[in-house]
KEMIVEX-856528 format. One record per residue (C-alpha): x, y, z; residue in one letter. Coordinates in Angstrom, 2 decimals, always signed. Layout:
N
      xx      yy      zz aa
       X       Y       Z  A
...
END
This chain:
444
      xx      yy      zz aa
   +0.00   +0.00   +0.00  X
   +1.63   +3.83   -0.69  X
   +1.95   +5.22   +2.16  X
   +3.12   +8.65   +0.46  X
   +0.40  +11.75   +0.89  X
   +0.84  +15.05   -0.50  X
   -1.44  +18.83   +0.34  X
   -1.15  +21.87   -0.81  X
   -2.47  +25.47   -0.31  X
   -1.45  +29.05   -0.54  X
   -2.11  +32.39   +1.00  X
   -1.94  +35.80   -0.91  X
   +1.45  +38.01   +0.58  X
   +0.47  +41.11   -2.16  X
   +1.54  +44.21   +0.01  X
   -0.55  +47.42   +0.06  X
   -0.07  +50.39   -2.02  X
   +2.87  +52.08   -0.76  X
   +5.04  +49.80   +0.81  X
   +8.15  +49.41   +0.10  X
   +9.94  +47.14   -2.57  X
  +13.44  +45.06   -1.63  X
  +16.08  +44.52   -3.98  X
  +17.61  +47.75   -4.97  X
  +19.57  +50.71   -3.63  X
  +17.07  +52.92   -3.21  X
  +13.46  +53.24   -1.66  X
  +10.40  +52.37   -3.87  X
   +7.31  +52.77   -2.50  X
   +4.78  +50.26   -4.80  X
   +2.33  +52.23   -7.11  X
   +0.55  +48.61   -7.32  X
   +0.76  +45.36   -8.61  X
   +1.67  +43.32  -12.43  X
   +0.66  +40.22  -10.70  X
   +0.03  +38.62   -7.23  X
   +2.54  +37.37   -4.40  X
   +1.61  +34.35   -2.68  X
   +3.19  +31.63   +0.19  X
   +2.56  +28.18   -1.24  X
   +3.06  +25.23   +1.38  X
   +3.57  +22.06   +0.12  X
   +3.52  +18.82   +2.80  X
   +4.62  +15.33   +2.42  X
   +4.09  +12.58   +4.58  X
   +5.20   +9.24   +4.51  X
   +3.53   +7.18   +7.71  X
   +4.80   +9.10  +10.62  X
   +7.45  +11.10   +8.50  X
   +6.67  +14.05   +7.49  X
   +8.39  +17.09   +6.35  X
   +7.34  +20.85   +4.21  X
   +8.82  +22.76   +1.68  X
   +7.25  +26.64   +1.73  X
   +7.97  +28.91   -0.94  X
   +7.57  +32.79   -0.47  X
   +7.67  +35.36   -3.66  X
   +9.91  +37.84   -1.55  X
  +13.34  +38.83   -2.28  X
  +14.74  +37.55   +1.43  X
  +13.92  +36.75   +4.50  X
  +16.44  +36.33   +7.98  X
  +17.48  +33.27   +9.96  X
  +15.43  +34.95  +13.01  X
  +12.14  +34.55  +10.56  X
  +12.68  +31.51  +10.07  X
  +13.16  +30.29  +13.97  X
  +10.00  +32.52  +14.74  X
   +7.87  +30.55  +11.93  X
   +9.66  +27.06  +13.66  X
   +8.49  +28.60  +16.89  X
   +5.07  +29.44  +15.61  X
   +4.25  +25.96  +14.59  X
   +6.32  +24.64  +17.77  X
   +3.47  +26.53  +19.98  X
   +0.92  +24.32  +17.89  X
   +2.25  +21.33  +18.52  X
   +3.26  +21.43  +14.57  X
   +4.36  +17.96  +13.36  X
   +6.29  +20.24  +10.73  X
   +7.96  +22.24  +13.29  X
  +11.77  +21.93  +12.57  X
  +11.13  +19.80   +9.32  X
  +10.19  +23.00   +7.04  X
  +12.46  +24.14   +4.36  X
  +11.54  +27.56   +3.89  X
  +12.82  +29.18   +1.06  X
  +12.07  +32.69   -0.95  X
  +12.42  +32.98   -4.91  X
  +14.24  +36.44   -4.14  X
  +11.63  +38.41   -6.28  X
  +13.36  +42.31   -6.43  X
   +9.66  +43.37   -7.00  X
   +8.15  +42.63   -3.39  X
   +8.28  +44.15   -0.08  X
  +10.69  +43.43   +2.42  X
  +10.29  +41.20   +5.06  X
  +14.29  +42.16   +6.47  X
  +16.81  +44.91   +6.39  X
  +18.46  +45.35   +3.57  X
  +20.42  +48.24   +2.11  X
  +20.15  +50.48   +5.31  X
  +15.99  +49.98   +4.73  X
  +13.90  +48.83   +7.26  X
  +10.29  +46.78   +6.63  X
   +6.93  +47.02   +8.08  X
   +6.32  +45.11  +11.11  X
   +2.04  +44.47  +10.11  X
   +3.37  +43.16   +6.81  X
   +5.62  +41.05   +8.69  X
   +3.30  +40.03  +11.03  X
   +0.55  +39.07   +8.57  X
   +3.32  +36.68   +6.12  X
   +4.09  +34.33   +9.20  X
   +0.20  +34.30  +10.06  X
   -0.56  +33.35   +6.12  X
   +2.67  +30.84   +6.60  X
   +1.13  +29.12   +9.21  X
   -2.11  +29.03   +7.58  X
   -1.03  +27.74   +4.33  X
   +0.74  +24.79   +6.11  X
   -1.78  +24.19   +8.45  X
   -4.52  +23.84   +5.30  X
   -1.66  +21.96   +3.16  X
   -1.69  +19.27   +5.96  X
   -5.38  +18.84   +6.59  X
   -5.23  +18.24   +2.84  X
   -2.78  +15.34   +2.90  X
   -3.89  +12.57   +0.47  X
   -2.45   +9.14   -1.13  X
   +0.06  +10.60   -4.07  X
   +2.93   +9.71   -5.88  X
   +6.06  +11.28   -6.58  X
   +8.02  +11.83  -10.33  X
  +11.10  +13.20  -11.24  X
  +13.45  +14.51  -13.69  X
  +16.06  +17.03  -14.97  X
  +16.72  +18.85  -18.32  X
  +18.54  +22.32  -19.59  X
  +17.99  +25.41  -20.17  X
  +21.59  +27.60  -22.03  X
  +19.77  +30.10  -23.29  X
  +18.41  +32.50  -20.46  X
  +21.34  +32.92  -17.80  X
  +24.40  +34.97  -18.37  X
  +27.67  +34.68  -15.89  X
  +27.09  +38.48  -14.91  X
  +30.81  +38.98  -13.41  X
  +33.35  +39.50  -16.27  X
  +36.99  +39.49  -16.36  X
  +38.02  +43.47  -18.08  X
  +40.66  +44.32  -20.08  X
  +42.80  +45.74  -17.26  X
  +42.29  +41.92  -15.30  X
  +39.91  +43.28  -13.09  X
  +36.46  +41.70  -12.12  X
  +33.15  +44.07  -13.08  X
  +29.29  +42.94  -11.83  X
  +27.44  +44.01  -14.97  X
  +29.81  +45.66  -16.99  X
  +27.14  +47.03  -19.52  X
  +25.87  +45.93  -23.06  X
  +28.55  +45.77  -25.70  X
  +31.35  +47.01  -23.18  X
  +34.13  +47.24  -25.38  X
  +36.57  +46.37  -22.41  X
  +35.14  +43.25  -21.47  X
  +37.46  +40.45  -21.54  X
  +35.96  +36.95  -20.67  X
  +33.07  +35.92  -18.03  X
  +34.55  +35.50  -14.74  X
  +32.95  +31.75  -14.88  X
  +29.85  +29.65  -16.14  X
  +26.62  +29.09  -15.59  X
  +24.33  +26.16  -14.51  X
  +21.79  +25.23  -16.55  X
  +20.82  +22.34  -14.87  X
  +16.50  +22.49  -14.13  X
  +15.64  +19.67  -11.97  X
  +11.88  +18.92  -12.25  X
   +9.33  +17.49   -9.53  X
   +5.96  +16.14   -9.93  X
   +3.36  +15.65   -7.57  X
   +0.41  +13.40   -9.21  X
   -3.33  +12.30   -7.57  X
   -5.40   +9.95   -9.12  X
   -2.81  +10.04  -11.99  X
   -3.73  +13.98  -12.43  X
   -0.49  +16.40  -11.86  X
   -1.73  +18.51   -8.74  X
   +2.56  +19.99   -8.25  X
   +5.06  +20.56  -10.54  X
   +8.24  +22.22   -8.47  X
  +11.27  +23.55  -10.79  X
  +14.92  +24.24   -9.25  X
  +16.79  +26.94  -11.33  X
  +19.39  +29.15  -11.44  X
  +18.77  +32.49  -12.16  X
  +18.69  +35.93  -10.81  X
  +14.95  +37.17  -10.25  X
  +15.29  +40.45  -10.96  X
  +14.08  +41.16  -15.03  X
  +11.26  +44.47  -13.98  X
  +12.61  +47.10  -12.44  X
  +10.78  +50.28  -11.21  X
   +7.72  +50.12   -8.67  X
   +5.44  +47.69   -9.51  X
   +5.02  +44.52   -7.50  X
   +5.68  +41.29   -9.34  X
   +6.64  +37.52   -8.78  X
   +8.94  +38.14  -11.83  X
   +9.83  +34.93  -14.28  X
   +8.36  +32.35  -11.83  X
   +4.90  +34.08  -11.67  X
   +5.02  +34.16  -15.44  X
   +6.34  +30.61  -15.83  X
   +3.85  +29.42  -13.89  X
   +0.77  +30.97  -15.65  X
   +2.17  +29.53  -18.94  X
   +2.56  +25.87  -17.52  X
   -1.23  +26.50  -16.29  X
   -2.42  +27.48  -19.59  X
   -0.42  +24.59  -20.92  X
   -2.14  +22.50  -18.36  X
   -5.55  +23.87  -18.48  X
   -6.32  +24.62  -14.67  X
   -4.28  +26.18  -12.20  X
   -1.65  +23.18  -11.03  X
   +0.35  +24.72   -8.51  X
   +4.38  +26.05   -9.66  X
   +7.06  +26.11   -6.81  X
  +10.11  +27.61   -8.55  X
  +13.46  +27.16   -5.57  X
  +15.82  +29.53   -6.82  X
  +19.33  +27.61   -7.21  X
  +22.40  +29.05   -6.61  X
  +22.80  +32.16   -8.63  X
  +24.69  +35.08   -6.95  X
  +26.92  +35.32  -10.12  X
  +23.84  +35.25  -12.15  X
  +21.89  +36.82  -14.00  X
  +19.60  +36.96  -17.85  X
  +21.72  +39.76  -19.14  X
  +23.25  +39.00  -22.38  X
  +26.12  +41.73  -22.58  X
  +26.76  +40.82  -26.25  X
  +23.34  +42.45  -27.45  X
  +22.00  +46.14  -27.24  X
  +18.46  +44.86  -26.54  X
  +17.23  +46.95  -22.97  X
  +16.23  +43.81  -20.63  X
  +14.65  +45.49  -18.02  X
  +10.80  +45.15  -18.10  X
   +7.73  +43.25  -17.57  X
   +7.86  +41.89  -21.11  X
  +11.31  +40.69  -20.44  X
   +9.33  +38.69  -16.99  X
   +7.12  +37.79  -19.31  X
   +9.83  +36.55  -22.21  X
  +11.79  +34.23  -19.29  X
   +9.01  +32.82  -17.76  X
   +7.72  +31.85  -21.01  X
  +10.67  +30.31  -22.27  X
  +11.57  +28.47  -18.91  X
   +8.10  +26.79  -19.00  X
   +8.14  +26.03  -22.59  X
  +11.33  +23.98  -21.29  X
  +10.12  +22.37  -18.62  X
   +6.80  +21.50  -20.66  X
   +8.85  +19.69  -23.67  X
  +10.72  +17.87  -21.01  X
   +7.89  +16.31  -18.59  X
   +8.20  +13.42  -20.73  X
  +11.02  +11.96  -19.38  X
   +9.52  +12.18  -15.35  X
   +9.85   +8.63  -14.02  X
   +8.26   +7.46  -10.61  X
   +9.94   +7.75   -7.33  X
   +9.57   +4.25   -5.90  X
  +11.17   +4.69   -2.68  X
   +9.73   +7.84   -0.77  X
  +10.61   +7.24   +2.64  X
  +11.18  +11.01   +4.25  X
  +14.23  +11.97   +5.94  X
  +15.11  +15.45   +7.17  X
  +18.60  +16.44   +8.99  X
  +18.80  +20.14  +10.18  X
  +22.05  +21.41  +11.01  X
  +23.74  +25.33  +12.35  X
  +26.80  +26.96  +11.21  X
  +28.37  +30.42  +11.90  X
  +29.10  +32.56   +9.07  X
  +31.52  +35.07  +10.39  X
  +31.78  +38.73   +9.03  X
  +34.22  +39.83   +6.15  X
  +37.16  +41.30   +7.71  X
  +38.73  +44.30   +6.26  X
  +42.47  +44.24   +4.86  X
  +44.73  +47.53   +5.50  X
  +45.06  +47.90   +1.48  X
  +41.04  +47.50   +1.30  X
  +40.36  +50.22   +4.34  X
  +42.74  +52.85   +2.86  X
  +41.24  +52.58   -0.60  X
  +37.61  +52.91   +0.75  X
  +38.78  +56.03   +2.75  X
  +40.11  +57.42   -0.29  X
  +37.24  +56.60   -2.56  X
  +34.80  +58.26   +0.15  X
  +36.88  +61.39   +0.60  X
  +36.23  +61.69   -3.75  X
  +32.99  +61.40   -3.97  X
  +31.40  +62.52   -0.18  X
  +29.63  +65.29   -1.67  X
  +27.76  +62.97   -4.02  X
  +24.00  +62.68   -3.63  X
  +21.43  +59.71   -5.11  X
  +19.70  +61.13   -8.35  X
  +15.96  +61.04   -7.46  X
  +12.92  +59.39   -9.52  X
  +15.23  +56.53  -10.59  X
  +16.62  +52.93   -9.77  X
  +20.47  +52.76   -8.31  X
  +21.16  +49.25   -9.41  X
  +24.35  +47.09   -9.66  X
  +24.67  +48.38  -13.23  X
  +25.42  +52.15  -11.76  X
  +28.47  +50.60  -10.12  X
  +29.72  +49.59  -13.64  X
  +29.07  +53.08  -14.58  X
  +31.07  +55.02  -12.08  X
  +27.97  +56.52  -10.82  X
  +29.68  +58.78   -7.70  X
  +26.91  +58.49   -5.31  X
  +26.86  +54.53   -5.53  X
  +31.08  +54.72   -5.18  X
  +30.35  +56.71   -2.11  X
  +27.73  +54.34   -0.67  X
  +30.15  +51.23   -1.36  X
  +32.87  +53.04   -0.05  X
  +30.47  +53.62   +3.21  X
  +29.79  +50.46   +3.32  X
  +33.30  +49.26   +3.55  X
  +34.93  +51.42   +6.04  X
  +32.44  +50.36   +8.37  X
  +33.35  +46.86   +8.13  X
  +36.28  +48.29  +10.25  X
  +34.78  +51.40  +11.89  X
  +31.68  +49.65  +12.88  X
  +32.17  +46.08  +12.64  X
  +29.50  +43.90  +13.97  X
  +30.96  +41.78  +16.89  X
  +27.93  +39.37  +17.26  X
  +27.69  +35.52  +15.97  X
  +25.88  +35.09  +13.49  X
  +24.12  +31.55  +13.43  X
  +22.42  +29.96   +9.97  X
  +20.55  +27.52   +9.50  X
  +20.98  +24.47   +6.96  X
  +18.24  +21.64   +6.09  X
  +18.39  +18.72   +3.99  X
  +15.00  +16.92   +2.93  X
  +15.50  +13.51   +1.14  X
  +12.72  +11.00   -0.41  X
  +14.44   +7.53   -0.95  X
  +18.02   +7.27   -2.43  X
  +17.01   +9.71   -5.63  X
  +15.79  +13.36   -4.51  X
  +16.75  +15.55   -2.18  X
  +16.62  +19.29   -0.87  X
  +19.01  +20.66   +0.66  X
  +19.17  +24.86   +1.75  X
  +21.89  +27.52   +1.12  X
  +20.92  +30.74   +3.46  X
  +22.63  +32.96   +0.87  X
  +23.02  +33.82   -3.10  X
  +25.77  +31.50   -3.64  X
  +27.68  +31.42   -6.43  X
  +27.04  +28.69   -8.93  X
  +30.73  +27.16   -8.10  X
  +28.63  +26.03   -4.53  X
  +26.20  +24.04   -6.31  X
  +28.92  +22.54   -8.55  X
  +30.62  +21.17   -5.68  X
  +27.60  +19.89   -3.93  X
  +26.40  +18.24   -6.70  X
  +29.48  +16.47   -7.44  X
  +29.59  +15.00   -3.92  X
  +25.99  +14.40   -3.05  X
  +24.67  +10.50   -3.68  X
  +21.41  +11.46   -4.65  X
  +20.95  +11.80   -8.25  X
  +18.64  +14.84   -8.35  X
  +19.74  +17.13   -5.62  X
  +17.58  +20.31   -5.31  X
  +19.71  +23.26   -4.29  X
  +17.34  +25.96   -2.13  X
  +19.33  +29.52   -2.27  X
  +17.72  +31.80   +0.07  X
  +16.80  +28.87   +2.01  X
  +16.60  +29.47   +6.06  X
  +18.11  +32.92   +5.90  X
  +20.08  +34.81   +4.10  X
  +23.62  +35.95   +4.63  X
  +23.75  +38.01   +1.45  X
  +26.42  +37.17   -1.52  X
  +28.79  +34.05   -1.14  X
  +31.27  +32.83   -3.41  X
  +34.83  +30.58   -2.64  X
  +37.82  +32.74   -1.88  X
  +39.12  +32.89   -5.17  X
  +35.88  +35.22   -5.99  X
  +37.09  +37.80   -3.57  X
  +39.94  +40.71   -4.02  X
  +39.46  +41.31   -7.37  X
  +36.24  +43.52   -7.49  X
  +32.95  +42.61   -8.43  X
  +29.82  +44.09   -6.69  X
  +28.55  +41.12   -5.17  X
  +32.04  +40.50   -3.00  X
  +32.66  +44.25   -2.34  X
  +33.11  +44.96   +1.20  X
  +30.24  +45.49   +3.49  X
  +29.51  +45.21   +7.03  X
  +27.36  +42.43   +7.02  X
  +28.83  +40.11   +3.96  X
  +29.88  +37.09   +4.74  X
  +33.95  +36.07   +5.23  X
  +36.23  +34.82   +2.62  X
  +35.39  +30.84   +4.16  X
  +31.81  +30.49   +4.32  X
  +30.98  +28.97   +0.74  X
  +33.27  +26.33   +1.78  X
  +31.43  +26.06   +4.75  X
  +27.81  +25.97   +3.36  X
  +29.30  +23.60   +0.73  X
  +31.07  +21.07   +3.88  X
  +27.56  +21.71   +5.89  X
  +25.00  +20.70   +2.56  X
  +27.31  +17.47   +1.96  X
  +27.13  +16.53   +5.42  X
  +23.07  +16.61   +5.87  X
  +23.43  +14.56   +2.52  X
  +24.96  +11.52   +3.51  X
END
C-alpha cells in the first residue's frame, strides 16, 4: 500500500499600495501590482514522517524569521515544526520582510506573512492525500548569463554594460541544470516544483511582481488547463543573472518577466516526458547550524575605501530613478560613495555578534533531495555539492533558512565585483566552503 500523501495550499502576501519594494539601492514605495505574491506550502508525509517545503515570492527573508515561523508551529504542537524548508524565490519586486540596504520593513506586513505561513501549512496538511512522486532534470543555455566579467585591465566588473568594449571573458559559467518534480493524484499532476538558477530580478521600477516564476507558472497553467500549482526554488545564482552583454536589446521590463518565464516553461513543458516514478519515498530530514563570520577588512582594502569616500562625499542619489548594480559599472559617484560607506564600516563599525544559519536537507528515498543555502551562492557552490551528493537529483534551495547576502569561494574575492565588495554584514572569505562542507554533510 503507498503510504506517500501530499497537500497543498497558498495564501496571498500582495503588500498594500505604498510599501516598500526590496532589492535595490534605493526606496520604492509600490504604485501597485503586475501580478500577485503568494506563500505556497507544500507537505509530504510518509507514515509518521513528514516534512514541508514553503515557498515565499519575496526577495529575502532572515534566519530569526525563520526560527519565529519554527516557533510558531512549535506553539501548535506542529508535526512540521523543525522539518520546514523555507525558502524565498528572491523576487526584487516585493516588499521586504528584512533589512536590507540600510531599509527597514513594516512590522504588520511582517506580522501578517508568518500568520498566512502558518495558515497555508496548516490547510496543506489537513489536505494530505495518497500521491505519488516523479522526477526529472533537463537544460535550459539560453536565459542565464555569468554576470561577473573578467576586463581588459584583469579586473572583475558585476554588470559591466551591453557591448562594453573592455570586457574580456566571463569570470565563470553558468548552470543550466532544471531539476523537475511532480506531484500526481489519481494520476492527475496537482505539483510541478522547478529548481533553477537564475537571478529574479528582469522588472525594475515600482510595480510589484513575482517576476519569471509568476510568469512561468501561468504559462505551464495554460499549458495544463487549470491552475496546477508552480514552486520555482531559486538555485544558486549570486553570479547570475539573464543579461546577455553581447546584445544592445534593454532587458529590463515586464515583457522581459514575461519573455523568461515563457521560455523556462516552454522547457520544462517539452521535457515532462522523461519524469519517471519515485519508488522509494521514505522522508528523511537532517537540520544542522553553522556560523558565518563577518568579512574582515584588509589595510590595502580600508585605505582605498577612505580614499574613494573622501572623492565622492559630496555625491547625492539622483531622485525618480533605480540605483542598481549596473550604476556601479558606470562610475555613478553616489553609488562609489555608498560602497565606499559600506566598507569602512566593516572596520569602523564592525558587527561583533555571531551570526548563526541555518541548513536543512529533505531527502525521499536514495534519488531526490533538498538541501538549503541561506545565501546567493555562487554557482561554483552548487557545482561542488552536486558532485559530492549520492542522490541523483539534488535540489539546491538559495535563500533557504536565511540569508547571509552574496557568497562565493575565496578565489571570488579581491578582485572587485559588486557582489564580494566589502560590506559590514557580507559574509567572510570561508563560508561557501562552509555551506558547501555543511550541505554534503546533511546529505549523507
Amino acid at each position: 500500500m503507498n503510504k506517500f500523501e501530499f497537500g497543498f495550499a497558498k495564501e496571498d502576501i500582495t503588500p498594500n499600495y505604498g510599501l516598500q519594494l526590496a532589492g535595490y539601492f534605493n526606496l520604492r514605495p509600490n504604485r501597485g501590482a503586475y501580478d500577485r505574491l503568494a506563500v505556497k506550502a507544500a507537505v509530504f508525509r510518509n507514515g509518521d514522517d513528514c516534512t514541508a517545503i514553503v515557498s515565499f515570492d519575496l526577495c529575502l527573508f532572515s534566519a530569526s524569521f525563520v526560527n519565529e515561523l519554527d516557533a510558531m508551529l512549535a506553539a501548535e504542537n506542529s508535526p512540521l515544526a523543525g522539518k520546514t524548508l523555507f525558502c524565498a524565490t528572491h523576487t526584487h519586486t516585493g516588499p521586504y520582510v528584512a533589512p536590507l540596504f540600510g531599509h527597514s520593513f513594516d512590522p504588520e506586513y511582517v506580522a501578517s506573512v508568518k500568520a498566512k505561513t502558518i495558515t497555508a501549512l496548516e490547510n496543506a496538511y489537513a489536505s494530505l492525500a495518497p500521491a505519488e512522486l516523479y522526477v526529472s532534470d533537463t537544460e535550459c543555455t539560453t536565459l542565464s548569463f555569468n554576470r561577473r566579467y573578467i576586463m581588459k585591465n584583469g579586473k572583475t566588473l558585476t554588470n559591466p554594460g551591453k557591448l562594453n568594449p573592455d570586457i574580456d571573458h566571463p569570470e565563470g559559467g553558468i548552470d543550466p541544470k532544471i531539476i523537475m518534480m511532480q506531484v500526481r493524484q489519481d494520476y492527475r499532476p496537482v505539483l510541478l516544483l522547478a529548481n533553477i538558477s537564475n537571478h529574479t530580478d528582469t522588472i525594475g521600477g515600482d510595480m510589484v511582481s513575482a517576476d519569471w516564476p509568476g510568469r512561468m507558472e501561468a504559462e505551464i497553467q495554460r499549458e495544463y488547463g487549470y491552475d496546477i500549482p508552480v514552486m520555482t526554488i531559486i538555485a544558486p545564482q549570486g553570479n547570475i543573472n539573464h543579461f546577455d552583454v553581447s546584445t544592445p536589446v534593454n532587458q529590463t521590463s515586464y515583457e522581459e518577466a514575461k519573455r523568461i518565464g515563457k521560455a523556462y516553461a516552454n522547457a520544462i513543458l517539452a521535457a515532462l516526458y522523461r519524469l519517471h516514478k519515485v519508488e522509494n519515498t521514505e522522508i528523511t530530514v537532517k537540520r544542522s547550524t553553522f556560523e558565518a563570520p563577518y568579512l574582515q577588512l584588509t589595510d590595502e582594502e580600508y585605505a582605498e575605501a577612505k580614499r574613494v569616500y573622501e572623492e565622492n562625499k559630496d555625491a547625492e542619489m539622483e531622485p525618480g530613478r533605480d540605483l542598481t548594480s549596473e550604476d556601479i559599472a558606470r562610475g555613478v559617484p553616489a553609488v562609489k560613495k555608498m560602497f565606499a560607506k559600506k566598507a569602512i564600516d566593516c572596520r569602523e563599525n564592525p558587527i561583533t555578534t555571531k551570526r548563526i544559519e541555518n541548513q536543512i536537507a529533505i531527502t525521499f528515498g536514495t534519488e531526490l533531495a533538498f538541501v538549503s543555502l541561506p545565501a546567493e551562492p555562487f554557482v561554483e557552490i552548487g557545482y561542488a555539492i552536486r558532485k559530492a551528493s549520492k542522490y541523483p537529483y539534488t535540489v539546491l534551495a538559495a535563500l533557504g533558512m536565511g540569508e547571509v547576502g552574496y557568497v562565493g569561494m575565496p578565489h571570488h574575492y579581491g578582485n572587485g565585483g559588486y557582489e564580494t565588495s566589502p560590506d559590514r554584514s557580507l559574509a567572510d572569505r570561508t563560508v561557501g566552503e562552509t555551506m558547501i562542507a555543511g550541505a554534503i554533510e546533511l546529505l549523507k
